[in-house]
N, C-alpha and C positions, 0 to 999 in steps of 0.2 A: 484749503488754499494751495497755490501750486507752486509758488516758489521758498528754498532757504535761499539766501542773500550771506555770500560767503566775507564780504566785504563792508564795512559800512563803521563808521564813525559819527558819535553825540558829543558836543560841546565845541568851547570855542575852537577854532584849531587854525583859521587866518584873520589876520588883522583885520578889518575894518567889514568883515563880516558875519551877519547876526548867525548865531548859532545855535543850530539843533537843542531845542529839547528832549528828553527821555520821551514823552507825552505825546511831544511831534514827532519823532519819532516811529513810534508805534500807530498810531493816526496816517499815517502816510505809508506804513506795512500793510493796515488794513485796505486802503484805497488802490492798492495795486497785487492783492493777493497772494503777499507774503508770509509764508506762517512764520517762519526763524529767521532771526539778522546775526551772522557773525560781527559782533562789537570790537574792535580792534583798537589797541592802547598805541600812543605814539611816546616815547621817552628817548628822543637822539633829537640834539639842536640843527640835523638837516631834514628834520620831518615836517616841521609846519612850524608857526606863528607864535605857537603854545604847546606845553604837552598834556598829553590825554594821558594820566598816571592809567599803573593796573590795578592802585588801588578804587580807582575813582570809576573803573570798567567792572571789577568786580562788585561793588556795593549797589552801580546802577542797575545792573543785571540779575540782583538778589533781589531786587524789587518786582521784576519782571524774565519769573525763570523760566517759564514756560514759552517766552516770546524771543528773548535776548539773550546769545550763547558768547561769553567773556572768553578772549584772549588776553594774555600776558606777556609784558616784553621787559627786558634790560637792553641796559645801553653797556657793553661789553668792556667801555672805555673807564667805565666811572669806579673809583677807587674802592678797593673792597679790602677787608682787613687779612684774607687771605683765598688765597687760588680755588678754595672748594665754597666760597662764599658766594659765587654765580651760581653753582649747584644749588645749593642751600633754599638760595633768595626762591628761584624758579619750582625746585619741589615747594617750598610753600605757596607759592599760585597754585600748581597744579592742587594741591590737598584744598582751596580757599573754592575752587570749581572752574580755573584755568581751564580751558579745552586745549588748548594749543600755544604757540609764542607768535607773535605778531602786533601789530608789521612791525618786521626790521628794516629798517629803513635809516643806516647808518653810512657813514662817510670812510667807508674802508672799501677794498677789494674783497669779493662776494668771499674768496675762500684766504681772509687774513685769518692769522692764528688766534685775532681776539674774539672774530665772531666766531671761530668756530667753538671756542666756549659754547654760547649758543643750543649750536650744531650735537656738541655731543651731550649734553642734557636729553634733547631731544631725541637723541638716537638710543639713551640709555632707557626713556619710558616712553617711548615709540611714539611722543609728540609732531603734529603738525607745526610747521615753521612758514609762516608766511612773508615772501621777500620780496620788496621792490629794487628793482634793480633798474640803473639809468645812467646815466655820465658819471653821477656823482654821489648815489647808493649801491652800497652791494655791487661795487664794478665788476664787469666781465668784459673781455670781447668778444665780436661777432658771433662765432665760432659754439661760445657760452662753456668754454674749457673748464674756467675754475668752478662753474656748478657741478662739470659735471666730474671733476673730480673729490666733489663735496655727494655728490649723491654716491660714489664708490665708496667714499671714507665712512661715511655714515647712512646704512642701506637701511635703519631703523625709523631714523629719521622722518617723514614726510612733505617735503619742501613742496611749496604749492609759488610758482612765479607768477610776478602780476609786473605792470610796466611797462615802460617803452622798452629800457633794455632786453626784457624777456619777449615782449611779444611781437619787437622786432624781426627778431629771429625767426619767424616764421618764413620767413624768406630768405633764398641764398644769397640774394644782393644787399644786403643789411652791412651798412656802413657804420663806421665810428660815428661820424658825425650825424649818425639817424637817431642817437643813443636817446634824446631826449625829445624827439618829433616824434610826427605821427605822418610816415612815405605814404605816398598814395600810387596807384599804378598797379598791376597786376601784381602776383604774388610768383615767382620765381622757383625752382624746384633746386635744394638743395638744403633751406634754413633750417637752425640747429633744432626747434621746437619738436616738430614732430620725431623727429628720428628720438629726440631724449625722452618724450610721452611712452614711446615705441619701447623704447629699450631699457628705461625704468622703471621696476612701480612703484617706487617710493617719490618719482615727482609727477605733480599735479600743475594746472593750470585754471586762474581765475580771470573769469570776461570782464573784471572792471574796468571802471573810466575809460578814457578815450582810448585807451593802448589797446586793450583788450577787445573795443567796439571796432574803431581802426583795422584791426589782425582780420578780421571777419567780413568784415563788409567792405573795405578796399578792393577784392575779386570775391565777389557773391560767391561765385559758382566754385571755387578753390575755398572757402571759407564751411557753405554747407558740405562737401565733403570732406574736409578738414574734420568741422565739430561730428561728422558720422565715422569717420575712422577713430578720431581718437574721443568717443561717448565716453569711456568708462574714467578716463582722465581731466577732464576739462568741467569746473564748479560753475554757475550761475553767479555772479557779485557785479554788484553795481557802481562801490566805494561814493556813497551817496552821503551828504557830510554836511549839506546846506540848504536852507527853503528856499524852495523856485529854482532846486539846479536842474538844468537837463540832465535825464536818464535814461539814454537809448537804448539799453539793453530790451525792455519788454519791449519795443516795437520791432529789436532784430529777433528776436526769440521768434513772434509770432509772422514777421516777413519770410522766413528762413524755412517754416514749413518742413522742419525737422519729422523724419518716423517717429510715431507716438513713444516709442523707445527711448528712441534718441532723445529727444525731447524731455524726456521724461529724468534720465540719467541727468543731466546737466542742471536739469530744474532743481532739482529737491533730492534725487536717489544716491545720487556720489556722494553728496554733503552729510548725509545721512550715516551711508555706509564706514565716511571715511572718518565721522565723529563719534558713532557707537550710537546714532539717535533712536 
């Protein structure tokens, strides 16, 4: 099969729509040639409708371990009976078959002092952190200052951005108020994405939903050589979460006519390398 799916979520997760089975799930891996879906937990009341526990990520993906790779997430705000109790909670995901923490997808600024709890878990066992970042998650400006004083503080770490907020940025004309759209128009030379791909290796870049499809295909021709300059950085994800949703990703993969490298790197090879697969 050719693709891992860095992104992606089973169960309910918005109101008045039917949600994913494990079953369907996997049935809909098989139909578009995915071999691995990274499973991503939601536990922050600015995430969605419901929460996706990591208990409830972890037990689905014991069922199917060979197909579904389990993220863990806390919500940084919620009461814990002492300061190394965020510690604690998250080594036990990771010892349970946690791969990584995600999505954070919380209602603070990207580099407050709660999430970077988080942050330094993750940089203490060299964990992936995957973050959505947009008006009103994980805030940043423009610029994407407080990530990238978060990827300095914690170079362990693996932070992988997804979002409007993050893949705004691809452009140097990325306004505040683009934080939660999807700009259309050429892509402008300046935005913060590539220079931080360029200049860290501990942060990563996932193609889900519309931000990630948006970043790419708004200027074709700035987008294929985007994903070829920065190959060794940028995951395949779809954040695929509902039956009958649209998922553009496989028709930009194969529009995009990437070097079988390149190609290859974003499919399935980064996701690989960057999980231990």
């Amino acid at each position: 099969m050719s693709y891992i799916d860095f992104h992606t979520h089973i169960g309910p997760l918005w109101y008045g729509r039917e949600p994913l089975s494990p079953a369907e799930m996997i049935a809909w891996m098989d139909e578009h040639e995915v071999a691995q879906a990274v499973f991503l937990a939601l536990e922050s009341p600015e995430g969605a409708s419901y929460y996706i526990t990591s208990k409830t990520v972890l037990e689905i993906c014991a069922q199917y371990p060979d197909r579904l790779i389990p993220f863990a997430v806390i919500d940084p705000r919620m009461a814990m009976p002492a300061e190394s109790a965020y510690r604690s909670l998250l080594l036990e995901y990771f010892e349970r078959g946690a791969r990584g923490v995600g999505e954070v997808k919380v209602g603070l600024p990207i580099d407050d002092p709660q999430l970077q709890r988080i942050y330094a878990v993750c940089d203490e066992f060299e964990q992936c952190c995957l973050l959505h970042l947009d008006g009103q998650r994980c805030v940043d400006d423009t610029r994407l200052s407080g990530l990238e004083r978060m990827l300095q503080t914690y170079p362990r770490c693996r932070f992988i951005g997804h979002a409007p907020g993050f893949w705004n940025a691809i452009s140097g004309d990325f306004r505040d108020e683009d934080k939660t759209g999807y700009p259309r128009g050429p892509v402008t030379p300046g935005g913060a994405v590539e220079r931080l791909l360029r200049d860290y290796p501990n942060l990563y870049g996932d193609l889900s939903a519309g931000s990630g499809h948006n970043a790419i295909m708004r200027d074709v021709e700035h987008g294929r050589g985007f994903l070829t300059r920065c190959a060794d950085k940028v995951l395949f994800a779809t954040d695929y979460l509902m039956k009958n949703q649209d998922v553009p990703q496989f028709d930009m993969m194969a529009a995009l006519q990437l070097p079988p490298a390149v190609h290859e790197a974003i499919a399935a090879g980064n996701a690989r390398r960057l999980l231990g697969l």
